[in-house]
C-alpha positions in Angstrom: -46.9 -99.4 50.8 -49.1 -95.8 50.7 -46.3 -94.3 52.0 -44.1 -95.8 49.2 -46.5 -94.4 46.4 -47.3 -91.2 47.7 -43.3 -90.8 48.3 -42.7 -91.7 44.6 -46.0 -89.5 43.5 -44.2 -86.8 45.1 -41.1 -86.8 43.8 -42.1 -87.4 40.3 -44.3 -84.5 40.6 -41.3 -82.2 41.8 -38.9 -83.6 39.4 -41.5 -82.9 36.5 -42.5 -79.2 37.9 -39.7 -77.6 37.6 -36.7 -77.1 35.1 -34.7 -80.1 35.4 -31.0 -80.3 36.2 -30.2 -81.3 32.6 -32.3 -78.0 31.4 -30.3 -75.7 33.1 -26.9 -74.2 31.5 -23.7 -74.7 33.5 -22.9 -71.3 33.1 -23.8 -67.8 32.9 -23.3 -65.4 30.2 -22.2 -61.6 30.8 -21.4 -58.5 29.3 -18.3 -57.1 30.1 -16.4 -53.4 28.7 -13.6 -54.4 26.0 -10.4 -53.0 27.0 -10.7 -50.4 23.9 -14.0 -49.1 25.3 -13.1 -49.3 28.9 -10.1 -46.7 27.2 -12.3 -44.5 25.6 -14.6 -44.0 28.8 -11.4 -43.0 30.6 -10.0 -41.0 28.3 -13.4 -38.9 27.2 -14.3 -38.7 31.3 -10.4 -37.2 31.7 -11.0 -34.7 29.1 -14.8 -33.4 30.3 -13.0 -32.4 33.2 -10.0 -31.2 32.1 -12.0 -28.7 30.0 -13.9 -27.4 32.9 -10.1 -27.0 34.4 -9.7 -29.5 36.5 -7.4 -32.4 37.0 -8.8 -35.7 37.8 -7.7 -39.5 38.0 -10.1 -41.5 36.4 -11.2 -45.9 37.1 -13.2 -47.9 34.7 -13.7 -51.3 36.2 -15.7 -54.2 35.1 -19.3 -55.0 36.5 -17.0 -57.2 39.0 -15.0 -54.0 40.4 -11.6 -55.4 38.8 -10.0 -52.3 37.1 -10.2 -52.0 33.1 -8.8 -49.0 32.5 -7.4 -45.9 33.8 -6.1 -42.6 33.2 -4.6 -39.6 35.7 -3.9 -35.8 34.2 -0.4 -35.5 35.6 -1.0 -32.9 37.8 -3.7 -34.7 39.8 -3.1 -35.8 43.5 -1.7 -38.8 44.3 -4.6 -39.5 47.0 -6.9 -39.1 43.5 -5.9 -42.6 42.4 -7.2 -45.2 45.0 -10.4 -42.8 45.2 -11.4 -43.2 41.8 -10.8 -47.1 41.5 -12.8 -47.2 45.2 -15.9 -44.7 43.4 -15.5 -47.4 40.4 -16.0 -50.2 42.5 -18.5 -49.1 44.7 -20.7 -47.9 41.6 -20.2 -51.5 40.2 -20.4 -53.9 43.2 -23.8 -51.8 43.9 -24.7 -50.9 40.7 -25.8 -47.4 41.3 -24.2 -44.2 41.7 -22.3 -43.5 44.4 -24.4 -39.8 44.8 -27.4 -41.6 45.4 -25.6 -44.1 47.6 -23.8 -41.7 49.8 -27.3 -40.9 51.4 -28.7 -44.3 51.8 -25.8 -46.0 52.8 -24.0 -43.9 55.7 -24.3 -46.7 58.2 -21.4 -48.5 55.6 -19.3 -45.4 56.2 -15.7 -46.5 56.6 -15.7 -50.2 54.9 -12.7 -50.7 53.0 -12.9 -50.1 49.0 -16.3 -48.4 49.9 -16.5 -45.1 48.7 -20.0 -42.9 49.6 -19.2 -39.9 47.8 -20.1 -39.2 44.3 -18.1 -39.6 41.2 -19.3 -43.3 40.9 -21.5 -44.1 38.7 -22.8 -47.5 36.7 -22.1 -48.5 33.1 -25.5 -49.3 32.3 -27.1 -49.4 28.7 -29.9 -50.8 27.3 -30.8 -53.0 30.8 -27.3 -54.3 30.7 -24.9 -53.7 33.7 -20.9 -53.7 32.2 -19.1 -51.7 34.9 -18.8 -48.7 36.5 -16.1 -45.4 35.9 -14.7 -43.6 39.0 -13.8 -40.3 39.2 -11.9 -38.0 41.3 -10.3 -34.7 41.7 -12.8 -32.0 41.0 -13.9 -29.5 42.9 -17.6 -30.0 44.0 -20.4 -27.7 43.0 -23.3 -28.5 45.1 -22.6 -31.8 47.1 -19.4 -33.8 47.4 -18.3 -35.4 44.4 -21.3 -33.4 41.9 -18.7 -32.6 39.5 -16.8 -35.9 39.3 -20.2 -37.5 38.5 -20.8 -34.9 35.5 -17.7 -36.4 33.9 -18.3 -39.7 34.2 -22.0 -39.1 32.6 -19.6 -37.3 29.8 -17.2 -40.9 29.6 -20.2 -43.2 29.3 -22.3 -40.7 27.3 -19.3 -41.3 24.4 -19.5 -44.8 24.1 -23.6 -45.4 24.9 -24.6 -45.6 21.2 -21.7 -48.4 20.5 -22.7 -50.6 23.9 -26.8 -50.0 22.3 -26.6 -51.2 18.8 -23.5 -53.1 19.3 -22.8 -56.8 19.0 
């Protein structure tokens, strides 16, 4: 009979403790790029580098890694495509730049659809994660894949005030 109250005791303590099953919501809610944004990332990122002269291929995936948008100058190798989507969804399945990943990460080197070189980096505004734009194609400055980065910062730079303020 003590056994049976303390049993019940317990449970009613743990059931009352905590949020309850009919508290919680049966979903989650996220913020994800429209497609007209995802666009304008690409298309801005393309044209940074295209001013500095060079052709790139550029990825702007969802926080998930599945591609949004993307964009390639014409003259850009072909190799440039599946590079950029992997920077993209390296940046997002990590959510951090793939520059500051290609240090920590080196014992990863070689998994498929991971990319440790820069030109990866995180669509992140306002403590909100949306995706992530890949890059590729320039030619690096200081480290492997310095320039890429600089055009995504120029894509996301575009359309930070909108992703801020906007609802």
């Amino acid at each position: 009979m003590k056994k049976t109250i303390a049993c019940t005791c317990l449970a009613l303590f743990i059931m009352s403790s905590g949020p309850s099953l009919a508290d919680s919501k049966s979903f989650v809610s996220a913020r994800i790029l429209s497609a007209a944004t995802a666009n304008k990332i690409a298309s801005v990122t393309e044209q940074a580098c295209k001013q500095k002269g060079y052709q790139v291929a550029v990825a702007v995936v969802d926080r998930f890694g599945n591609l949004l948008a993307f964009v390639r100058d014409p003259l850009a190798g072909a190799h440039t495509i599946g590079l950029a989507q992997d920077k993209a969804y390296t940046a997002a399945t990590f959510q951090a730049d793939t520059l500051s990943l290609a240090t920590r990460l080196q014992s990863l080197k070689g998994t498929p659809r991971l990319s440790l070189v820069g030109g990866g980096v995180p669509v992140s505004v306002a403590g909100f994660m949306y995706g992530a734009v890949g890059v590729s194609g320039a030619t690096a400055q200081k480290q492997p894949g310095d320039t890429d980065h600089a055009c995504a910062l120029a894509g996301i730079e575009a359309v930070k005030e909108e992703l801020e303020f906007g609802e």
